[in-house]
C-alpha positions in Angstrom: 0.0 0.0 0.0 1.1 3.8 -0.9 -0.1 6.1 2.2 -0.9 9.3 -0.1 -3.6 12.2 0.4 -5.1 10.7 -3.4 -7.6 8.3 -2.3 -8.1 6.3 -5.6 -11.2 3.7 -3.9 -13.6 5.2 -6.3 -11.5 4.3 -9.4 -11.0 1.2 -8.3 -14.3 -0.2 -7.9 -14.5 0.5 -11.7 -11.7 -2.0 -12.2 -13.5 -4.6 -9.8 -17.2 -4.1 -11.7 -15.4 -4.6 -14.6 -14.1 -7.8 -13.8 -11.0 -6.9 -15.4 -7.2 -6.2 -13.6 -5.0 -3.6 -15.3 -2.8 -6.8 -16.2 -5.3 -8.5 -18.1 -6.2 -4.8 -20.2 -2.3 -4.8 -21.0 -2.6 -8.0 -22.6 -5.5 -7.3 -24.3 -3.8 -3.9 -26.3 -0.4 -6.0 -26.0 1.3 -2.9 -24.3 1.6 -1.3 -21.3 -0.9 1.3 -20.5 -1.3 4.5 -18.7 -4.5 5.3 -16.0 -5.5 8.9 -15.5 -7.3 7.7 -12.1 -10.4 10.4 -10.9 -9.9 10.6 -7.1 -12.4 10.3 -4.5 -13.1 14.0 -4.7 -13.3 13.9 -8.9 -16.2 11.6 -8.1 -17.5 14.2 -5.9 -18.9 16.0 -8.4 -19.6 13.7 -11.0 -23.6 12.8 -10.8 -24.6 10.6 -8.4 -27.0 8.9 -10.0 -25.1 7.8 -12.9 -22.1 6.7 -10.5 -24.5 4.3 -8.6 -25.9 3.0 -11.6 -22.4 2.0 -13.5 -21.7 -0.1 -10.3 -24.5 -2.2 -10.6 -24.1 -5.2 -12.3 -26.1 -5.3 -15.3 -24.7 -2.0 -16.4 -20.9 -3.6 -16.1 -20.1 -3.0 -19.7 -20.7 0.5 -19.0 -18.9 0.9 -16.0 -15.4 -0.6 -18.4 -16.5 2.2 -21.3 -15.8 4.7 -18.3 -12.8 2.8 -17.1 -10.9 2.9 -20.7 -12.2 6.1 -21.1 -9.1 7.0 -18.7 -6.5 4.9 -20.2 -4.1 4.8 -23.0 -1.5 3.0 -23.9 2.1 3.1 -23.9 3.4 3.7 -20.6 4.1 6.8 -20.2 5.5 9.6 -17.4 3.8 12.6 -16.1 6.7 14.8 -17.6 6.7 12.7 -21.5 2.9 13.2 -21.1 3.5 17.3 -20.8 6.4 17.2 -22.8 3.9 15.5 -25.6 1.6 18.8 -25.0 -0.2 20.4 -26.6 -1.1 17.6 -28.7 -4.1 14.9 -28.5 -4.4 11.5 -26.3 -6.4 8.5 -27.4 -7.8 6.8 -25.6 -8.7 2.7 -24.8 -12.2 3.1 -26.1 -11.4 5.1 -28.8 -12.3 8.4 -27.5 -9.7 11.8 -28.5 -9.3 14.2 -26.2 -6.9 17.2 -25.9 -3.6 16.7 -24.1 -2.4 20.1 -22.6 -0.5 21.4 -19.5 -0.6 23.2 -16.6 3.1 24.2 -15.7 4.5 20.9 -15.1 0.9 18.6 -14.9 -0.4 17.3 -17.8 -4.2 18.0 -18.4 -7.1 16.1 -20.3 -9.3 18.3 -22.1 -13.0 17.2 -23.3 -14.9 20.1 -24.1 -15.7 22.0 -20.7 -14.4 18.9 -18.8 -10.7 19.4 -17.4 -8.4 16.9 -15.7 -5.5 18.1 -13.9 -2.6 15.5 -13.1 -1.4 16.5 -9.7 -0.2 13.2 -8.5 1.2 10.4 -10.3 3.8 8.3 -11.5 3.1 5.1 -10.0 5.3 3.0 -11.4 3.7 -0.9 -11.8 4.4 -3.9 -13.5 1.7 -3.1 -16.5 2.1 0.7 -16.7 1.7 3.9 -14.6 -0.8 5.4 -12.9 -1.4 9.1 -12.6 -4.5 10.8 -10.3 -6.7 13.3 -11.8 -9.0 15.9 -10.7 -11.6 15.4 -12.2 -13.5 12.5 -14.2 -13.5 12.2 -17.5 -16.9 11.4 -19.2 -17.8 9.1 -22.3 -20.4 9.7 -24.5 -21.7 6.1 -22.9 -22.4 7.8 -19.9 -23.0 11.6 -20.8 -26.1 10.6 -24.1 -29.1 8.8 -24.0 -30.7 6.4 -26.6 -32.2 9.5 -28.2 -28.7 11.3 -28.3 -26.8 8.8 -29.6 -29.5 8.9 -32.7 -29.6 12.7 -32.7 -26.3 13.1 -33.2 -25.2 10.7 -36.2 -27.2 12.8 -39.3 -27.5 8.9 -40.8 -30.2 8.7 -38.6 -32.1 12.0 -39.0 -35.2 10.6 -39.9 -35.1 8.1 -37.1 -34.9 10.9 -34.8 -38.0 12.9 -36.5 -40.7 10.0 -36.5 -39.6 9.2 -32.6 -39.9 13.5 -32.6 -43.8 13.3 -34.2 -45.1 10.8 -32.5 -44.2 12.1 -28.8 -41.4 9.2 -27.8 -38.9 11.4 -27.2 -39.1 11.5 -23.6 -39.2 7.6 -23.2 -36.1 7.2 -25.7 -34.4 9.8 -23.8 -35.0 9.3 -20.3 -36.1 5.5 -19.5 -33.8 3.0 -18.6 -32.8 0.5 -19.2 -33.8 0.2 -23.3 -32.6 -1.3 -26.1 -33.1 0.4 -29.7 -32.4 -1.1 -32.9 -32.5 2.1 -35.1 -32.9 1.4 -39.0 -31.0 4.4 -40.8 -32.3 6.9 -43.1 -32.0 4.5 -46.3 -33.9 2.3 -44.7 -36.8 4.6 -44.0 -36.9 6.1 -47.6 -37.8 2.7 -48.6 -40.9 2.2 -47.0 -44.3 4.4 -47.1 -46.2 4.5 -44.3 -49.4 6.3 -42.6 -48.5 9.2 -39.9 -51.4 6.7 -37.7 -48.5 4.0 -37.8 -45.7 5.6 -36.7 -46.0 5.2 -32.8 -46.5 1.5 -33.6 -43.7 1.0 -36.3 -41.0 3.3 -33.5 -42.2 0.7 -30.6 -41.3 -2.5 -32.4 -37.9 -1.2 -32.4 -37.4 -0.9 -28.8 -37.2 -3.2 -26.1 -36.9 -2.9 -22.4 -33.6 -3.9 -21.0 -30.0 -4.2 -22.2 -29.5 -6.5 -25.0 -26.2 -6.5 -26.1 -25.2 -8.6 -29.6 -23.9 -11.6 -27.6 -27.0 -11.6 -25.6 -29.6 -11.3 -28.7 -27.2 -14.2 -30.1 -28.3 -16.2 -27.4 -31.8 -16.0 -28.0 -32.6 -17.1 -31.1 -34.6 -19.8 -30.1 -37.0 -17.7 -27.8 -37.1 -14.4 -30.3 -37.3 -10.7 -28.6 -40.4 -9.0 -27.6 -40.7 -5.2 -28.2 -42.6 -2.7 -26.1 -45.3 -3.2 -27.8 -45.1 -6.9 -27.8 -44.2 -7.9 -31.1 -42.4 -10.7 -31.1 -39.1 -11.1 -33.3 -37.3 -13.9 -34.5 -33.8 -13.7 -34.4 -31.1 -15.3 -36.5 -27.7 -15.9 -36.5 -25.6 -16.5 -39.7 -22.0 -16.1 -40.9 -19.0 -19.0 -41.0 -18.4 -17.7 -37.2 -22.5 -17.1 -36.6 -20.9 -13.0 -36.6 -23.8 -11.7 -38.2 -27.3 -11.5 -35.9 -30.8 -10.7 -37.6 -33.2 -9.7 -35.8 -37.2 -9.8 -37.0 -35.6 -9.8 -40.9 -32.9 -7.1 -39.9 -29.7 -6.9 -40.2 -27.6 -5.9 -36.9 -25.0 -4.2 -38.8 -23.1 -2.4 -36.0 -23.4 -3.4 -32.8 -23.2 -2.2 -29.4 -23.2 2.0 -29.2 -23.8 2.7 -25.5 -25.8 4.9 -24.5 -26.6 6.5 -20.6 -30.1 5.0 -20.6 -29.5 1.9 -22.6 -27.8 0.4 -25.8 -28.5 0.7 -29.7 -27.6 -1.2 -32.8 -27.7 -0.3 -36.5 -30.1 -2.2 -38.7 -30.5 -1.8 -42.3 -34.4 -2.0 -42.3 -37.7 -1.0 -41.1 -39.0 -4.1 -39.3 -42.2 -5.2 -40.1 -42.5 -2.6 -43.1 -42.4 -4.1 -47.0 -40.0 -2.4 -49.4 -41.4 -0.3 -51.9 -39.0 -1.3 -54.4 -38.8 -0.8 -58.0 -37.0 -3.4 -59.7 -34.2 -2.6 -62.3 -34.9 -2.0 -65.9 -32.6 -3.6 -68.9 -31.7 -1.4 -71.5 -32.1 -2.6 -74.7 -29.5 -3.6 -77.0 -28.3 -1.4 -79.5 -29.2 -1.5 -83.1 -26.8 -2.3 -85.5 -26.0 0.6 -88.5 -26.4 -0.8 -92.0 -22.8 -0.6 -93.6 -23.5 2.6 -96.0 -24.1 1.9 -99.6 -21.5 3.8 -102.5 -23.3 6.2 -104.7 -22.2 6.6 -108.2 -21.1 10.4 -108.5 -23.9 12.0 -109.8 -24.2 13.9 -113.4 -23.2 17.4 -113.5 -25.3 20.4 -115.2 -24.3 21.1 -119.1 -21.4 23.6 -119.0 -22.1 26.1 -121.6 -18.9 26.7 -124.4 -18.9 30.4 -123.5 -19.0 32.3 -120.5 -20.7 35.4 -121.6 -23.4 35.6 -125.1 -20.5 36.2 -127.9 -20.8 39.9 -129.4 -21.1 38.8 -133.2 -24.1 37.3 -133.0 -23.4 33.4 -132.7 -25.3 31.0 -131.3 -23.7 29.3 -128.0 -24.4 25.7 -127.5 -24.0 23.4 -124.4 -21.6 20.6 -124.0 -22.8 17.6 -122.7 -20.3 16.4 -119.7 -17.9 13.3 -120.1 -18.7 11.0 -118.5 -16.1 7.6 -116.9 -15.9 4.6 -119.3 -18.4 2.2 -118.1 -16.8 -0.5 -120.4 -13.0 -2.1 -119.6 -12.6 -1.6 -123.3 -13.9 1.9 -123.6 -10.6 3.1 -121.8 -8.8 5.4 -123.6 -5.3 4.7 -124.2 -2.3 7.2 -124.1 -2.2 7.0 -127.8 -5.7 7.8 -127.6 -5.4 10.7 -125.2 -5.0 14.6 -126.8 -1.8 16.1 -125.9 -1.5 19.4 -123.8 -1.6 21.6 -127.1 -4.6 19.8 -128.8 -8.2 20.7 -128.7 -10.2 18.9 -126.9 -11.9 17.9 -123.1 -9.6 16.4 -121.0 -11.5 13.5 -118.8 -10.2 13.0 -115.2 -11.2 9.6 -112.8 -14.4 9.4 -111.3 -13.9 10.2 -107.2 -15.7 7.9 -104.9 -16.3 9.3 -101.4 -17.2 6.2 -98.6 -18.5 7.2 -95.3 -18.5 4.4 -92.3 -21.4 4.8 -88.8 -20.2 2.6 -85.7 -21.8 2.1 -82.5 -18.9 3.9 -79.9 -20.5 3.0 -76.5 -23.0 1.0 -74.7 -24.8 2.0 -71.2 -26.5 -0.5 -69.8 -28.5 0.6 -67.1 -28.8 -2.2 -63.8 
């Protein structure tokens, strides 16, 4: 035992309902780790009510939330802490918060939260241990059910049906609940009557805290909601990873909330699609290969470009046309020279023009 004026109980007891030693969270993260411990008088003005209720046993997974909420991992010393300032720590659970110092104590930031290092380096086996001044709270423990909707904008339209039909008190303030929320894709699928809402919002919640592994459990007994529907629930996968529950998929699991627990599911339960299934394009016509037209006949040229002044009649020539017959062809014996009189006849010109199909869209 260390005989300090830092009385640590409180933090302790986390570690306890948690059913964890720091040992064991070393191993899990394979490093050592550091623990910002709140002392007994940082609990002194955290709420009351939510302190109680972490240390009860049904809301344990909550109560180790808090507890890596105030580590991080490597090892490290109050001064490489403040010499790493002003920077950001993360933490076990995930959580960023802002590293700073006070003179030589480090300092966790989280919005108007501040927790001064005062005390530390503890030196143990796993890690150190440093005391702050005040407790440090996750979003696990600071939201609700309805928060934890309210602020991810996937989930907008979640948050306005459970607005309109007057839930929002119960989502918000009962405990403890479960709430599979289906995200906003899954609501533009569906059409339904304003009359229905309250019904369809109460299927999707459940009293009590049912965590992945617990629905997995219970696939042979099904869920009943609030309003007591019952849902059959599924496992699936090559590790049964995967948990359905009344036709939806559980595709994230687990976001803890103050009041409760919600999952992401990619459906409205008990609502059919209104889906519109894909249309084929067509295929493409094929251009005819263009024909070769003969060059056409041109206009008589007349012999003189203006009406002669002496009174003679002009007369049109008719214009020569290419030999149509292999033995028609004139022969260079046959042909006038420059200085003779005569038409000169030049090869016909054939002009070919060629209409391919560059793309193809196929709409799916």
């Amino acid at each position: 035992a260390i005989a300090t004026n830092h009385d640590t109980s409180d933090c302790f007891r986390f570690f306890t309902q948690c059913i964890l030693t720091s040992e064991e969270i070393a191993a899990s993260v394979n490093s050592t780790v550091t623990v910002f411990c709140p002392t007994r008088e940082a609990f002194a003005f955290f709420n009351n009510e939510d302190f109680n209720r972490l240390l009860e046993p049904i809301w344990y997974r909550h109560a180790c939330e808090f507890l890596f909420n105030h580590m991080t991992s490597p090892a490290m010393t109050r001064e490489e802490l403040v010499a790493k300032a002003p920077s950001h720590i993360t933490m076990l659970n995930g959580a960023t918060y802002q590293l700073r110092q006070t003179e030589n104590q480090p300092r966790l930031k989280n919005g108007n939260e501040q927790g001064r290092s005062q005390f530390g380096d503890l030196i143990a086996l796993d890690g150190y241990l440093h005391t702050i001044d005040t407790a440090i709270t996750p979003t696990a423990v600071s939201r609700s059910v309805y928060d934890q909707s309210n602020s991810n904008p996937d989930f907008s339209l979640l948050v306005e049906n459970i607005d309109f039909v007057d839930l929002t008190d119960i989502i918000d303030r009962d405990l403890p609940l479960t709430l599979l929320a289906p995200d906003n894709r899954a609501f533009r699928r569906i059409e339904f009557g304003t009359l229905d809402g309250g019904e369809i919002i109460n299927k999707h919640l459940f009293r009590g805290l049912f965590f992945c592994d617990v629905l997995a459990n219970m696939t042979s007994t099904g869920i009943a909601s609030v309003n007591g529907f019952t849902h059959a629930i599924e496992v699936r996968g090559e590790n049964m990873e995967h948990v359905w529950v009344g036709g939806a998929y559980i595709y994230k699991c687990d976001i803890l909330a103050r009041n409760g627990v919600l999952h992401y599911i990619d459906r409205v339960i008990g609502e059919d699609y209104e889906t519109v299934p894909p249309t084929i394009s067509p295929a493409p016509t094929i251009t005819p290969q263009p024909t070769t037209s003969e060059a056409p006949t041109g206009a008589p040229v007349p012999l003189f470009a203006e009406e002669p002044g002496d009174n003679s009649v002009p007369i049109s020539l008719p214009p020569v046309l290419p030999p149509t017959n292999k033995n028609d062809i004139a022969t260079a014996d046959d042909m006038p020279d420059q200085g003779s009189s005569g038409v000169r006849s030049f090869p016909p010109l054939i002009f070919m023009s060629l209409l391919s199909v560059a793309g193809l869209v196929v709409f799916l």
